[in-house]
N, CA, C and O atoms as a GROMACS GRO file, in nm:
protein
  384
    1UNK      N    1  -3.777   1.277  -2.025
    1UNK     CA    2  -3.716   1.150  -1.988
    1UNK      C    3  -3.677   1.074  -2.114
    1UNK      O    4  -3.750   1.068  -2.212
    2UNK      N    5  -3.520   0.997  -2.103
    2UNK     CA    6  -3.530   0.917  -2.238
    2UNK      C    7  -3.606   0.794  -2.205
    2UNK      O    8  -3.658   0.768  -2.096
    3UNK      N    9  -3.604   0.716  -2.320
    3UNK     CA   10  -3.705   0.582  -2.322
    3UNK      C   11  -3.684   0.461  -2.235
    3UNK      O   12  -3.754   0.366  -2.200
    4UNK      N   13  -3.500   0.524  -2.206
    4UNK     CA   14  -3.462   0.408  -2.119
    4UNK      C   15  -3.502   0.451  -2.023
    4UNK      O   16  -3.539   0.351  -1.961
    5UNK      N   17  -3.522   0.537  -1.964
    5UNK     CA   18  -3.631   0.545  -1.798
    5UNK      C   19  -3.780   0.508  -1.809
    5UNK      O   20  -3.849   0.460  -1.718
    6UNK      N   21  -3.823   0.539  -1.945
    6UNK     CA   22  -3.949   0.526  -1.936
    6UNK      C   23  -4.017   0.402  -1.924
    6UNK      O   24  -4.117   0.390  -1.852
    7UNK      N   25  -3.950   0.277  -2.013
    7UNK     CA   26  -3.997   0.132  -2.025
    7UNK      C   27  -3.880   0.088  -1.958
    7UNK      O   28  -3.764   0.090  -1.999
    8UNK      N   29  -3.943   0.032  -1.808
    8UNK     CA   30  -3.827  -0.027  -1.732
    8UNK      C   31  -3.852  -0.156  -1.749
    8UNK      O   32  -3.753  -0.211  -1.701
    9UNK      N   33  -3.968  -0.287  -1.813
    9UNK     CA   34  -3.930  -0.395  -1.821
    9UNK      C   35  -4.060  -0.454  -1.943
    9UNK      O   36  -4.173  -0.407  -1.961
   10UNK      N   37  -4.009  -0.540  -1.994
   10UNK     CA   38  -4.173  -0.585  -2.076
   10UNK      C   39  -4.243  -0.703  -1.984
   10UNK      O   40  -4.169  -0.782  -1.926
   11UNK      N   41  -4.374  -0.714  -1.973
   11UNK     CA   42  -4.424  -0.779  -1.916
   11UNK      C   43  -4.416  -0.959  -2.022
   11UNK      O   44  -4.429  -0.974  -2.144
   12UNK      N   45  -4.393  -1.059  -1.919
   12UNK     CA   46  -4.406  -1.162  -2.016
   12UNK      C   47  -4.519  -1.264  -1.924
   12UNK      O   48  -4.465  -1.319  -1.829
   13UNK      N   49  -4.648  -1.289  -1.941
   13UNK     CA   50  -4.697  -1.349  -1.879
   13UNK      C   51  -4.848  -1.431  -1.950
   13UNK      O   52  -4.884  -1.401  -2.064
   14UNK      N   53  -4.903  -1.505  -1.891
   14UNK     CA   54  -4.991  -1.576  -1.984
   14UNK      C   55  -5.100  -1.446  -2.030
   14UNK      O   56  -5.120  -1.426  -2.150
   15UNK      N   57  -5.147  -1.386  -1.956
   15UNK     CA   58  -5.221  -1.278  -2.020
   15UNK      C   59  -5.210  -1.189  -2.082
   15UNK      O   60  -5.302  -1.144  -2.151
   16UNK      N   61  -5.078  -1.133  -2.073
   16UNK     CA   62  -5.012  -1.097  -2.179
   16UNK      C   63  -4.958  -1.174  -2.328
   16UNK      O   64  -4.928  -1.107  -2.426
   17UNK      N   65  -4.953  -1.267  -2.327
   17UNK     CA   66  -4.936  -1.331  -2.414
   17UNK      C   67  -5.063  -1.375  -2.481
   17UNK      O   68  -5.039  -1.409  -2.597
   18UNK      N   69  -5.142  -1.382  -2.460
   18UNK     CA   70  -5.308  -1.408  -2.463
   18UNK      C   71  -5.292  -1.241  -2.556
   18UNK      O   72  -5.325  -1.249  -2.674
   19UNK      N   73  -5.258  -1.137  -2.522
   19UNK     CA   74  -5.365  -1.019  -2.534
   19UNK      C   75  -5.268  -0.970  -2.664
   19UNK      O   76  -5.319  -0.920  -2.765
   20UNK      N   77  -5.136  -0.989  -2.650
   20UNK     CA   78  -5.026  -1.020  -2.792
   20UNK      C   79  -5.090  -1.105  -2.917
   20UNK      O   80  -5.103  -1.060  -3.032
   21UNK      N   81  -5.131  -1.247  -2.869
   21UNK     CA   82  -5.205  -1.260  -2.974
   21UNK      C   83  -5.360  -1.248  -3.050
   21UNK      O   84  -5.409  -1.279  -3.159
   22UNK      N   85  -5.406  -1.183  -2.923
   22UNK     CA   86  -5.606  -1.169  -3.000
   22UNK      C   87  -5.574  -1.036  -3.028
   22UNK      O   88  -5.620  -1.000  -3.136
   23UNK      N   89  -5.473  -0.902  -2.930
   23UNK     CA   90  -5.563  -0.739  -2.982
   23UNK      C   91  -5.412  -0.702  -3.034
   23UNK      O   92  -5.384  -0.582  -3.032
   24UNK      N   93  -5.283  -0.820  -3.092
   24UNK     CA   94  -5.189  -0.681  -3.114
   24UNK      C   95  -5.138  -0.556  -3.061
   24UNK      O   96  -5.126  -0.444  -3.109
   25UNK      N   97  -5.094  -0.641  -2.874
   25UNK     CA   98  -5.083  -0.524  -2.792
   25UNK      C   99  -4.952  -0.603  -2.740
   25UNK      O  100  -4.925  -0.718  -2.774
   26UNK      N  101  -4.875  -0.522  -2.653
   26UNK     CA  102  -4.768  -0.568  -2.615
   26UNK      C  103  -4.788  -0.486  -2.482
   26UNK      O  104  -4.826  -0.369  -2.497
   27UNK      N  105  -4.769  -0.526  -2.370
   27UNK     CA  106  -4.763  -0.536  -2.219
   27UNK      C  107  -4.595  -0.493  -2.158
   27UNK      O  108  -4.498  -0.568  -2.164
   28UNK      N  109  -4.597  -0.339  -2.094
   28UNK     CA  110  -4.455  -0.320  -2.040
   28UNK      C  111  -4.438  -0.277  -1.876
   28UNK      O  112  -4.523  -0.190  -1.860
   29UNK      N  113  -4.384  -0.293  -1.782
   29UNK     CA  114  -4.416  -0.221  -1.692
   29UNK      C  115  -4.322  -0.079  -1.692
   29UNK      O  116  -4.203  -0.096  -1.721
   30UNK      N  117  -4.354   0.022  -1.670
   30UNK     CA  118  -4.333   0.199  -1.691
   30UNK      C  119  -4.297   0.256  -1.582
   30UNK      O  120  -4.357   0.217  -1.482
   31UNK      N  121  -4.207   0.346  -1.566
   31UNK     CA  122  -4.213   0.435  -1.487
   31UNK      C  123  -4.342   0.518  -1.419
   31UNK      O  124  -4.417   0.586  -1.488
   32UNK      N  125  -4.353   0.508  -1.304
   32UNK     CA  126  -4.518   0.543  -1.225
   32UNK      C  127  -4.526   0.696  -1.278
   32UNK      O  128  -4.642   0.736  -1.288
   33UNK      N  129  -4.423   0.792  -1.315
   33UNK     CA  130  -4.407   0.899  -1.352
   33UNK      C  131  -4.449   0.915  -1.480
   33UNK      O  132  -4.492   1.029  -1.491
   34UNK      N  133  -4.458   0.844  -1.598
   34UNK     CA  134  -4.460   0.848  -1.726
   34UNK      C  135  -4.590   0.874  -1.764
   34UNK      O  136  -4.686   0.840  -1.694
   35UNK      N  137  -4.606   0.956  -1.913
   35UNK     CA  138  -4.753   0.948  -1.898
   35UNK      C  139  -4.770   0.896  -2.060
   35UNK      O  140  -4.672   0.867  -2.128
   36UNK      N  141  -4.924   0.889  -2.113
   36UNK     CA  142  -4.957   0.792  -2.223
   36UNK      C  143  -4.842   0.874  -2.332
   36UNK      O  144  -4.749   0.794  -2.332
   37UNK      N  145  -4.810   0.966  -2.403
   37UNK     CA  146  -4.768   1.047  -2.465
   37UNK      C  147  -4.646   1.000  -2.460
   37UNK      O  148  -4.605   0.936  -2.556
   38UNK      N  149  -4.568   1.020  -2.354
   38UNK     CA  150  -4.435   0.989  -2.325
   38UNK      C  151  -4.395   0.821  -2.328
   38UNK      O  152  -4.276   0.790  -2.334
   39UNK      N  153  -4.499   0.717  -2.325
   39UNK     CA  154  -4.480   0.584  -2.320
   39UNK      C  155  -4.471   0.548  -2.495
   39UNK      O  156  -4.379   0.481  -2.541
   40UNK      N  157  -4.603   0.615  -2.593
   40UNK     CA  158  -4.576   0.613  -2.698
   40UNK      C  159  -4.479   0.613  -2.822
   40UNK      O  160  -4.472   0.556  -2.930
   41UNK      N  161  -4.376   0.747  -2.723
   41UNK     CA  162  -4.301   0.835  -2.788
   41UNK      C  163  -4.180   0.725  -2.743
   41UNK      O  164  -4.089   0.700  -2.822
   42UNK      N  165  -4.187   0.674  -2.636
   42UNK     CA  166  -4.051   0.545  -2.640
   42UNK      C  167  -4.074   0.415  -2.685
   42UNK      O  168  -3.979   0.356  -2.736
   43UNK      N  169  -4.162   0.370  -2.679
   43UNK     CA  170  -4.195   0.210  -2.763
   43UNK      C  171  -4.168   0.237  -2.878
   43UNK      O  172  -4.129   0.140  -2.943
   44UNK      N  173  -4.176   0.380  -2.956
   44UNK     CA  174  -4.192   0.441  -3.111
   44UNK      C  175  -4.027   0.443  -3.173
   44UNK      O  176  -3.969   0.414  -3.278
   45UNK      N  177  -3.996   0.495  -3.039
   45UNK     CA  178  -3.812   0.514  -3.071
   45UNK      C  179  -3.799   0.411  -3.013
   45UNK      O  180  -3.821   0.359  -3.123
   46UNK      N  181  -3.779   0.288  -2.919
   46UNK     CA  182  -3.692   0.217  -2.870
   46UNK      C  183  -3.705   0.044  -3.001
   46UNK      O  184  -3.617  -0.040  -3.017
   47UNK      N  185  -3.831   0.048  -3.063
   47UNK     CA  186  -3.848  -0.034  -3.120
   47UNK      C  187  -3.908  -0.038  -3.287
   47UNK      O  188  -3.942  -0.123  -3.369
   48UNK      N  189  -3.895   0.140  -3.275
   48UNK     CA  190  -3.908   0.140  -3.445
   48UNK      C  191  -4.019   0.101  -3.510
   48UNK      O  192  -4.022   0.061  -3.626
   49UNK      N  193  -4.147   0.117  -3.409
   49UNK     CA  194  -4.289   0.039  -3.490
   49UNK      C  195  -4.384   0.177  -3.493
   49UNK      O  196  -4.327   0.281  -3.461
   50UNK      N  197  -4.517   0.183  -3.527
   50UNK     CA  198  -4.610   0.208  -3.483
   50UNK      C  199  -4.753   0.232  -3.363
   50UNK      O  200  -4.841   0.152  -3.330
   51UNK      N  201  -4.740   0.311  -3.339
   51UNK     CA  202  -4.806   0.247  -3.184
   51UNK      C  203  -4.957   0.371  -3.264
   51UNK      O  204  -4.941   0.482  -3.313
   52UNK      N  205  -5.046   0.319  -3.253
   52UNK     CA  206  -5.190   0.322  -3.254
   52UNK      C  207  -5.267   0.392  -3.115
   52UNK      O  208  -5.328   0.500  -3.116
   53UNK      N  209  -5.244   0.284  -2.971
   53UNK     CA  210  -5.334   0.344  -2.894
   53UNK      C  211  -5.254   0.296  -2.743
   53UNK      O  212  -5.182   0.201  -2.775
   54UNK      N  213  -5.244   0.313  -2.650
   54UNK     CA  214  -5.207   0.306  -2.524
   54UNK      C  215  -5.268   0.346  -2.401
   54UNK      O  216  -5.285   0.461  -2.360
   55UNK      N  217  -5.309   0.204  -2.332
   55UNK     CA  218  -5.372   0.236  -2.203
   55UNK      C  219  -5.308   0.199  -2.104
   55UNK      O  220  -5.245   0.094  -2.110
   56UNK      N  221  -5.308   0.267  -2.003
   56UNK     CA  222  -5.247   0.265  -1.889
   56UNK      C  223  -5.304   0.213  -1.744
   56UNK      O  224  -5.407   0.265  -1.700
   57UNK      N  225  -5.245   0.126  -1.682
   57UNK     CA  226  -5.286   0.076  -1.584
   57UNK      C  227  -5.234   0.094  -1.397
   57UNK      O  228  -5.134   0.025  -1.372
   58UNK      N  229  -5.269   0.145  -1.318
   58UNK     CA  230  -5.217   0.157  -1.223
   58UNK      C  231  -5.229   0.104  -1.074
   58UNK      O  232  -5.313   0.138  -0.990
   59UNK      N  233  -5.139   0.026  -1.064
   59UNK     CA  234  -5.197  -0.050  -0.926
   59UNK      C  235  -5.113   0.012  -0.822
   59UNK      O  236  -4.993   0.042  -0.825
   60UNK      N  237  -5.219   0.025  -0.714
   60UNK     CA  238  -5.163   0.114  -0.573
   60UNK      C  239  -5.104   0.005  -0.468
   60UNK      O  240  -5.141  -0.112  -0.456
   61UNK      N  241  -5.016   0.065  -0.405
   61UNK     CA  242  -4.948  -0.007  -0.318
   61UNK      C  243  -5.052  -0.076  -0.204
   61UNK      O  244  -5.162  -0.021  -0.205
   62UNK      N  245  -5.042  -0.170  -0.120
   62UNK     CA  246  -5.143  -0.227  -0.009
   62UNK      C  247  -5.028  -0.323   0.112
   62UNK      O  248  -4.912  -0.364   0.114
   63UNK      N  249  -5.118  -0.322   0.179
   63UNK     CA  250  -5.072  -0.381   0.283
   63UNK      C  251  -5.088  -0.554   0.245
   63UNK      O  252  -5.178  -0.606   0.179
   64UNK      N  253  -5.005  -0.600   0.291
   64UNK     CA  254  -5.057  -0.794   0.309
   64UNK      C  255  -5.084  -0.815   0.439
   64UNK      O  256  -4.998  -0.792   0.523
   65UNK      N  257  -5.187  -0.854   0.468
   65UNK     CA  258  -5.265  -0.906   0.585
   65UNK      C  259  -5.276  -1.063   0.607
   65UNK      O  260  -5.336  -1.131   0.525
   66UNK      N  261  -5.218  -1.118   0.716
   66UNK     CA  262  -5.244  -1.265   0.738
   66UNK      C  263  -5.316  -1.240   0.875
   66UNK      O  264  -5.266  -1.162   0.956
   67UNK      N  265  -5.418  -1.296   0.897
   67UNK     CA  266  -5.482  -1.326   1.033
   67UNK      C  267  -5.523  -1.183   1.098
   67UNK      O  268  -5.523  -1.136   1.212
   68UNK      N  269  -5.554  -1.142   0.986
   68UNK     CA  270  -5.583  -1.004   1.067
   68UNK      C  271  -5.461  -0.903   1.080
   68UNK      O  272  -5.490  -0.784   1.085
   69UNK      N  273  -5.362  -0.930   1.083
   69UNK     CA  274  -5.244  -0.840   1.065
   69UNK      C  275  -5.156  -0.823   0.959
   69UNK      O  276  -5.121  -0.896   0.867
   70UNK      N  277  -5.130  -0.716   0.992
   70UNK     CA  278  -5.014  -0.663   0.851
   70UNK      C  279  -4.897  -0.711   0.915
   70UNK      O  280  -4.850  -0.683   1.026
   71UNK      N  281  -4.838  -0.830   0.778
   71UNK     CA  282  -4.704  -0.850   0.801
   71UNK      C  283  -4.657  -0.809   0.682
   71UNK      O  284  -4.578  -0.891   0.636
   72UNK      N  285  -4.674  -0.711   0.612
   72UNK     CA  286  -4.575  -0.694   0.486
   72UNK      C  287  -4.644  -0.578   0.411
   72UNK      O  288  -4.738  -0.514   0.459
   73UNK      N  289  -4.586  -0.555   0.282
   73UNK     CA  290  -4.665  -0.450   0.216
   73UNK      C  291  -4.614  -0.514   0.057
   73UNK      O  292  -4.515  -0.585   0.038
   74UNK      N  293  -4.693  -0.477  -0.025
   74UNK     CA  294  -4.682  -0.509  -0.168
   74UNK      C  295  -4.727  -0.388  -0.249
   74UNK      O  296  -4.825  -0.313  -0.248
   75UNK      N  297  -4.580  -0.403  -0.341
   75UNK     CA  298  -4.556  -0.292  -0.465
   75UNK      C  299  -4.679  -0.258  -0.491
   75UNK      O  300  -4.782  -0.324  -0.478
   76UNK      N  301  -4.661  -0.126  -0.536
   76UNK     CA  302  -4.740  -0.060  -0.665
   76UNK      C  303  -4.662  -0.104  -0.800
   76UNK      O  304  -4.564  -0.179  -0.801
   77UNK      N  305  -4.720  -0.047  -0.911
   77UNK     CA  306  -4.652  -0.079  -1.036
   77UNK      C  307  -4.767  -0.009  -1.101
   77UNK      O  308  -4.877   0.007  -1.048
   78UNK      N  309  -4.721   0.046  -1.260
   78UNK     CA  310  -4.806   0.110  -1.388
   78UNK      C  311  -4.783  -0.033  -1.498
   78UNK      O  312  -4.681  -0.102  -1.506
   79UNK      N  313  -4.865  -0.044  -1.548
   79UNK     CA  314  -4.843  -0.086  -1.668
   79UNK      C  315  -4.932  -0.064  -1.784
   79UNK      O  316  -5.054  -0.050  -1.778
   80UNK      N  317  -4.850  -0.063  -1.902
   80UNK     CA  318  -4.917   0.008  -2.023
   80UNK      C  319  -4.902  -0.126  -2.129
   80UNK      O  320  -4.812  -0.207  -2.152
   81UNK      N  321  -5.007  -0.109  -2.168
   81UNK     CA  322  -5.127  -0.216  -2.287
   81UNK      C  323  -5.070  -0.101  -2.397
   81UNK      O  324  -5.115   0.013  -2.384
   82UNK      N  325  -5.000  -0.120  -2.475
   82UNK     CA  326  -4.979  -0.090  -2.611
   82UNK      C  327  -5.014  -0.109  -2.745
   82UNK      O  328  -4.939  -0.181  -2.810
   83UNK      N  329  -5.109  -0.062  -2.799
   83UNK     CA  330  -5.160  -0.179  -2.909
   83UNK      C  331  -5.063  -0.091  -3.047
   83UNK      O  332  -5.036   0.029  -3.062
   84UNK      N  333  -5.036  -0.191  -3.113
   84UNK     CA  334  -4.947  -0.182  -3.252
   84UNK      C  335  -5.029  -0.117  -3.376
   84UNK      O  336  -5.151  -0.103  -3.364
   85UNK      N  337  -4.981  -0.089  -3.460
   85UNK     CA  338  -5.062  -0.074  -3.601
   85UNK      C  339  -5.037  -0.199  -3.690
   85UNK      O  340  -4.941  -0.275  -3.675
   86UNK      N  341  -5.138  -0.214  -3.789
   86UNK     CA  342  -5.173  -0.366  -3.854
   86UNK      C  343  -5.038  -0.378  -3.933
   86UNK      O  344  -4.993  -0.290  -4.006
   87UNK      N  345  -4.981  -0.496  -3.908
   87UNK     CA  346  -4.874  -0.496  -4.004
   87UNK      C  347  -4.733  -0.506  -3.876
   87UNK      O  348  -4.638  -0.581  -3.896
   88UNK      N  349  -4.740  -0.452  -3.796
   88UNK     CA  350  -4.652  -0.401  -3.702
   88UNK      C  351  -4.582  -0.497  -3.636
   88UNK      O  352  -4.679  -0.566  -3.602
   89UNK      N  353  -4.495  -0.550  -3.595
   89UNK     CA  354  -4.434  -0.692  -3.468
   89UNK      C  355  -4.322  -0.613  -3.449
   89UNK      O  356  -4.251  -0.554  -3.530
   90UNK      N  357  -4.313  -0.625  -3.253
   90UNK     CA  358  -4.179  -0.625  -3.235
   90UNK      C  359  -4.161  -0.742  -3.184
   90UNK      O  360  -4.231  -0.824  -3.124
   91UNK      N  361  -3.981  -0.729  -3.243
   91UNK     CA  362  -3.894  -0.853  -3.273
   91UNK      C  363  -3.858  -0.948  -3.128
   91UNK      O  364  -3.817  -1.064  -3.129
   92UNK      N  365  -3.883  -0.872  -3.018
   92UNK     CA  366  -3.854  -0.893  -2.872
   92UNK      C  367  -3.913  -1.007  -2.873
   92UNK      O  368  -3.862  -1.117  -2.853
   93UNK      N  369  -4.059  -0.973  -2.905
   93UNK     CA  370  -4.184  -1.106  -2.796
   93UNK      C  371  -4.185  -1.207  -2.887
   93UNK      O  372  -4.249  -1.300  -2.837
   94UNK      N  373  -4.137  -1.243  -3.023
   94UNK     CA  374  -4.157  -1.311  -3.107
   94UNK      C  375  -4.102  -1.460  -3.018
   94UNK      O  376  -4.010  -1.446  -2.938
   95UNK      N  377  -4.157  -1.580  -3.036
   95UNK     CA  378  -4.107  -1.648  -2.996
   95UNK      C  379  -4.107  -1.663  -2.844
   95UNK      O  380  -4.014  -1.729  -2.799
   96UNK      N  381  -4.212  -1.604  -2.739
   96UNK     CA  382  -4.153  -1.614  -2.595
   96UNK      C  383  -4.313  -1.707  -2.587
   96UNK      O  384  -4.349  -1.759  -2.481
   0.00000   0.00000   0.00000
């Protein structure tokens, strides 16, 4: 897969932004297909840095329940915790 399938969006959110600045990680959501190897190998080419270590996160799809019943269903999604090597910034999150 190229990188553009692999990193379909960066995550921008307070905990992510929290985890950008204490562990030097950057937050993306991934193709559910992708695996740690292949997420590496595109943050590496799409942004020209270092990548150190990558964990992966996977949330399963569920039902939404009001009152006892299912009126809906809510996404799955992967997302991968990227941590950088010392020295490392990409130019994206700077500033968000």
């Amino acid at each position: 897969m190229d990188y553009t399938q692999i990193l379909v969006k960066p995550l921008v959110s307070e905990k992510a932004t929290f985890v950008k600045d204490q562990a030097q990680q950057v937050v993306f959501f991934v193709n559910p297909r992708a695996n740690k190897i292949e997420i590496k190998k595109a943050v590496e080419a799409a942004f020209k840095v270092k990548v150190t270590d990558v964990n992966v996160v996977t949330k399963k799809p569920a039902d939404k329940v009001r009152q006892g019943r299912v009126v809906g269903r809510i996404s799955g999604c992967k997302k991968a915790y990227v941590t950088l090597a010392p020295g490392e910034k990409i130019e994206f999150f700077e500033g968000v």
